[in-house]
C-alpha positions in Angstrom: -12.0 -111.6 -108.5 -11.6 -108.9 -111.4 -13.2 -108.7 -115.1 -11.6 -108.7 -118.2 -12.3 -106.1 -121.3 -14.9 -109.1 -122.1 -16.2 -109.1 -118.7 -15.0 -112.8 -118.1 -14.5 -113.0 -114.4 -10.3 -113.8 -113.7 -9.4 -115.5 -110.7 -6.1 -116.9 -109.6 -6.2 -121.3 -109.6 -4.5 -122.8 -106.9 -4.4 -126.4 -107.5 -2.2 -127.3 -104.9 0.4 -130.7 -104.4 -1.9 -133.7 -104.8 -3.7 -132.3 -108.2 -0.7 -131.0 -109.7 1.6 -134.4 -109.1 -0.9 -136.8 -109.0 -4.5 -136.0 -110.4 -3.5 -133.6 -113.8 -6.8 -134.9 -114.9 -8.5 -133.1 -112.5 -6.7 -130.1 -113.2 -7.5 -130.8 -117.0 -11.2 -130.5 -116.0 -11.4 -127.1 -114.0 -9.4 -126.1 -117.5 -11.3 -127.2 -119.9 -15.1 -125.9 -118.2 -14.4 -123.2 -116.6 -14.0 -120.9 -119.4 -17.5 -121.9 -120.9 -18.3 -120.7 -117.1 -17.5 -117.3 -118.5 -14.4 -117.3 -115.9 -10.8 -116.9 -116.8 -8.2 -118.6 -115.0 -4.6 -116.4 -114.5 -2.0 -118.8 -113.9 0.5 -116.9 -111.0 4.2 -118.0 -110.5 5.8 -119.1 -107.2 2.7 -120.9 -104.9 4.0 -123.6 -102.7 2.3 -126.4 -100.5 -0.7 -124.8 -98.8 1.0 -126.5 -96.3 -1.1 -129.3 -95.2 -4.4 -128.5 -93.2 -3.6 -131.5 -90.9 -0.1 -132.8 -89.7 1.8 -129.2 -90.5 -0.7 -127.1 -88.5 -0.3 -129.8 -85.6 3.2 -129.5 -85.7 3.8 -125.4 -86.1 0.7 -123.2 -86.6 2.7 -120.2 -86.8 4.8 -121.7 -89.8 2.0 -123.2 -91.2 0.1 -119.8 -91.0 3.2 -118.0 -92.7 3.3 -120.4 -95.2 0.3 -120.4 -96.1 -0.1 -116.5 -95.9 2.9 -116.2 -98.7 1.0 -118.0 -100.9 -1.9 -114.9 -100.1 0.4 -112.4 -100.6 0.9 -113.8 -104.0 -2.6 -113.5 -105.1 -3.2 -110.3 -103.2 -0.2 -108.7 -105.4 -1.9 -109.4 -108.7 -5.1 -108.1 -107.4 -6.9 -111.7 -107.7 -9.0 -113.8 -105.5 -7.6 -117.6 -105.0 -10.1 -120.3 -106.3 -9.0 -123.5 -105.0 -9.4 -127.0 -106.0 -8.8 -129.2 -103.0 -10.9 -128.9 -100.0 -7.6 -129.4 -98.0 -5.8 -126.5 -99.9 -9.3 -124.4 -99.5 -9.0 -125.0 -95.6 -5.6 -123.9 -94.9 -5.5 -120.9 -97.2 -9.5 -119.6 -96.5 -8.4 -120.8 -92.7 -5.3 -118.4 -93.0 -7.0 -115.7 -94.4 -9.7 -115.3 -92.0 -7.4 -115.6 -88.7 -4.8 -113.5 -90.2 -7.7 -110.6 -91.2 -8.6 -110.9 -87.5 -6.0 -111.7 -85.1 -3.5 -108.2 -85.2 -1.1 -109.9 -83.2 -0.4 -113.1 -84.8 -0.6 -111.2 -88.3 1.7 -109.0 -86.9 4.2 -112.1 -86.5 3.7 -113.6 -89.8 4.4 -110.3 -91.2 7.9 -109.7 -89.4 8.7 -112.9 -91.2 7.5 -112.2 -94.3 9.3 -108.9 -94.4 12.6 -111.2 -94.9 11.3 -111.9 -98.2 10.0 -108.6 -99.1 6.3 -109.3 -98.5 3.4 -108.7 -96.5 -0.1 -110.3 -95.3 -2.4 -107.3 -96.4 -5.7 -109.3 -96.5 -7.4 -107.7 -99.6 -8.5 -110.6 -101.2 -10.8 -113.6 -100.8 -10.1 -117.5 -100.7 -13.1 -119.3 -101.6 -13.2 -123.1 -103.1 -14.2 -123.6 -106.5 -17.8 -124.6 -106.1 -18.7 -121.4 -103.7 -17.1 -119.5 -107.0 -19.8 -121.1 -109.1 -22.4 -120.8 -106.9 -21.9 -116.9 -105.6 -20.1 -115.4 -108.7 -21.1 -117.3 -112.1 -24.7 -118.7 -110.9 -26.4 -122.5 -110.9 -27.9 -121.6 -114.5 -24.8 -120.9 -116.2 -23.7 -124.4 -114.8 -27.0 -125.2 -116.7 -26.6 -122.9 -119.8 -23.0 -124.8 -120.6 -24.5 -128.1 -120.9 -24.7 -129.4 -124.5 -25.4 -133.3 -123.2 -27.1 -133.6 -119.7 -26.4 -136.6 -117.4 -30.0 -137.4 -117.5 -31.1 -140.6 -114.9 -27.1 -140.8 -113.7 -27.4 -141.0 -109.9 -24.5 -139.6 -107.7 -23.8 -140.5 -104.4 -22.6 -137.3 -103.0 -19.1 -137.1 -100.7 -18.4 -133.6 -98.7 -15.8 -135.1 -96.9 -14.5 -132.7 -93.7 -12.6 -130.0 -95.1 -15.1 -128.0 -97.3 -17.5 -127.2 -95.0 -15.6 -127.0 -91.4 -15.6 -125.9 -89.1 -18.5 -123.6 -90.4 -17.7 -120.5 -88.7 -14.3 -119.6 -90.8 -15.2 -121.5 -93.6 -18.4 -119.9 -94.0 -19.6 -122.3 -97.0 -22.9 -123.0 -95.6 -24.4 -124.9 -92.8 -22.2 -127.7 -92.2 -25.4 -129.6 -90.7 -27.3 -129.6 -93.9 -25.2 -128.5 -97.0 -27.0 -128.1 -100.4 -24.0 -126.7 -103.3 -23.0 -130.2 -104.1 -26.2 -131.2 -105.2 -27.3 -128.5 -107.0 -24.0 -128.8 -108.7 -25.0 -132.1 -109.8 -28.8 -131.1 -110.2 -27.8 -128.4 -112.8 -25.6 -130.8 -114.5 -29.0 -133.3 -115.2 -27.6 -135.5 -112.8 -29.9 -136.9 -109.9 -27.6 -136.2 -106.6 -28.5 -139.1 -103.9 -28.4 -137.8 -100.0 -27.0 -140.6 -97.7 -25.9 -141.0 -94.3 -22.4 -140.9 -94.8 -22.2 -137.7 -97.1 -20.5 -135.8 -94.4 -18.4 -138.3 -93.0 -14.7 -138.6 -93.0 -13.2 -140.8 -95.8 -10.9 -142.0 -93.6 -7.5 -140.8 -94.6 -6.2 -138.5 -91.7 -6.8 -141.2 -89.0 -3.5 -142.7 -87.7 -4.6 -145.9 -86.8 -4.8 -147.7 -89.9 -7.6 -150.3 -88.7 -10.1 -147.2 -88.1 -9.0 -145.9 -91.2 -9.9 -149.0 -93.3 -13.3 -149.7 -91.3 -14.6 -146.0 -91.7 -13.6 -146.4 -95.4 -15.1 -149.9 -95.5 -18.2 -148.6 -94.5 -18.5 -146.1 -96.4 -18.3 -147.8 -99.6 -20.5 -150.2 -98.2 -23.5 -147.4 -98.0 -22.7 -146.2 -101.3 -22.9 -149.7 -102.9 -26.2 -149.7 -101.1 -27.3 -147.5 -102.9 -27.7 -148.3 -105.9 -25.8 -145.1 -107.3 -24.1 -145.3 -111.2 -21.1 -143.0 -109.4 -19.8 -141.3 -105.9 -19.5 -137.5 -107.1 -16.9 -135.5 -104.9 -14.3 -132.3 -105.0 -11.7 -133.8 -102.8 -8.6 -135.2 -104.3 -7.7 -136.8 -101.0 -11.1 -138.6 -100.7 -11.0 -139.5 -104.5 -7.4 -140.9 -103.4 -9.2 -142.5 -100.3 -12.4 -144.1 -102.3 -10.3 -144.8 -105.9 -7.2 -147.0 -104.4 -9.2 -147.8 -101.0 -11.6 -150.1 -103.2 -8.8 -152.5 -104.4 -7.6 -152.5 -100.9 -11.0 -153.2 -99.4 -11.8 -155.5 -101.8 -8.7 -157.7 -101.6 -8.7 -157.5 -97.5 -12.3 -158.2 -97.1 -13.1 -160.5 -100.0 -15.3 -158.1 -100.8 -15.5 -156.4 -104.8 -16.5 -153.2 -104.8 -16.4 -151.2 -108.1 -17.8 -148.0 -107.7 -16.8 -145.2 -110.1 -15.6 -141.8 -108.6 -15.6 -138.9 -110.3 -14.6 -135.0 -109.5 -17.4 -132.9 -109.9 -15.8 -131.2 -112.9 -14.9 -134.2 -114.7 -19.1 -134.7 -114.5 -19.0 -131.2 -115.6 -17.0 -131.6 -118.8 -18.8 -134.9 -119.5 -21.9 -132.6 -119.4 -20.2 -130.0 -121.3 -19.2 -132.1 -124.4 -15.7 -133.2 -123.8 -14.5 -136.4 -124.1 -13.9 -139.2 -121.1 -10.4 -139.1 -122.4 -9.9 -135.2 -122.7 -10.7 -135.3 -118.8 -8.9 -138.1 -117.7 -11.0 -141.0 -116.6 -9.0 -143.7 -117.9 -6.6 -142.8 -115.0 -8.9 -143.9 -112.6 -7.6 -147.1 -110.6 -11.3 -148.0 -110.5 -12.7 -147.9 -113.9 -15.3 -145.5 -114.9 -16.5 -147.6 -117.8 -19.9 -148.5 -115.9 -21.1 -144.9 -115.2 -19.8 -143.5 -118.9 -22.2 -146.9 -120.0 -24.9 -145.4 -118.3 -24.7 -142.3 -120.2 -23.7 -143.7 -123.8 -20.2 -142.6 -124.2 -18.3 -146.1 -123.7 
């Protein structure tokens, strides 16, 4: 993080593969609210794949850990901290980081290979997931202070997923037992944030057997139908993927309709905020958002 003459806090955006190819509208949102945040967002040129947190770390962690570090190294020459988007992205880089600010010897090895392309891991700057930016840097009651239209009586069923919050001791988000920044996210939004037993599970998605994939997802969406929530609130594009297209799938497998809106925290935001369902997106949806934006009068 740096200021600006203003004082605006800059940070470098790393939106990652699956926001920038398939979810612009989530991208659309972290634009459009996070400069009434008071931060400023400083687009850098020539980030890759993160890699993946999952399947490219199980094949090669020490090209997965250079990889990743290269993106780093980008951020670290432009003197920024890297605010990331997608729990899967924040894993891999704030996972890199940490190992490579404390491991001599394996940082040692990434830098021999980053020499080819004239750069080097220095580890001078942080990696921290959107939400911990709000949270440590700008503060619940800015969140508050930018709302012009409050979700007032909209209950969200809240979705961690796996990769925000673990494992706890390099991630360092909170306790991973008993997490609390979603809600207030929501909280200082007007919304009401509704605690469940499957707010911590896995969506679903990294399991290679697809019949554990669909039951976990299957029950899920049966506990958030359950609960009689108007939307299931998350900061995951890969569990947005998971719940969004999952529902047609469950629904036409199981004979069973489920029609649950899911929203990206910062699409709640910019509702919140005074921008349009359209300006962020939510007609892109596969499962239509038209119920929750009922609830709150804009339909």
């Amino acid at each position: 993080m740096s200021k600006n003459g203003n004082g605006h806090k800059k940070y470098a955006p790393f939106f990652g593969c699956l926001i920038s190819t398939k979810h612009s509208q989530f991208e659309a949102a972290v634009r459009r609210t996070m400069p009434k945040l008071g931060a400023e967002l400083v687009d850098l040129e020539g980030f890759s794949c993160c890699p993946d947190p999952i399947y490219y770390k199980a094949a090669d962690k020490l090209d997965w850990l250079t990889l990743a570090a290269r993106n780093i190294c980008i951020a670290e020459e432009a003197g920024l901290d890297l605010l990331t988007c997608c729990s899967g992205c924040t894993s891999t880089l704030r996972e890199a980081n940490h190992t490579l600010k404390h491991d001599a010897e394996l940082r040692g090895k990434v830098n021999a290979r980053l020499k080819i392309i004239g750069r080097e891991f220095t580890g001078t700057i942080e990696v921290r997931n959107i939400a911990m930016i709000i949270r440590d840097d700008i503060g619940y009651d800015a969140v508050a202070a930018s709302v012009t239209r409050p979700l007032e009586n909209f209950r969200v069923a809240i979705h961690y997923g796996c990769h925000l919050l673990k494992p706890g001791a390099v991630m360092a988000v909170e306790d991973p037992a008993q997490p609390e920044i979603l809600q207030r996210l929501l909280a200082a939004i007007g919304a009401t944030p509704v605690w469940q037993t499957k707010h911590l599970s896995c969506c679903g998605t990294a399991c290679q057997n697809e019949d554990m994939k669909t039951e976990i997802m299957r029950d899920n969406l049966a506990e958030f139908a359950a609960l009689d929530v108007d939307a299931v609130g998350l900061i995951c594009p890969t569990c947005f993927d998971q719940y969004d297209l999952g529902q047609l799938q469950i629904s036409r497998k199981y004979q069973t309709k489920y029609e649950m809106p899911i929203l990206y925290y910062f699409q709640m935001l910019g509702l919140a905020q005074g921008f349009t369902p359209e300006e962020l997106g939510l007609q892109r949806h596969k499962v239509s958002a038209k119920p929750a934006l009922a609830k709150l009068g804009l339909s």
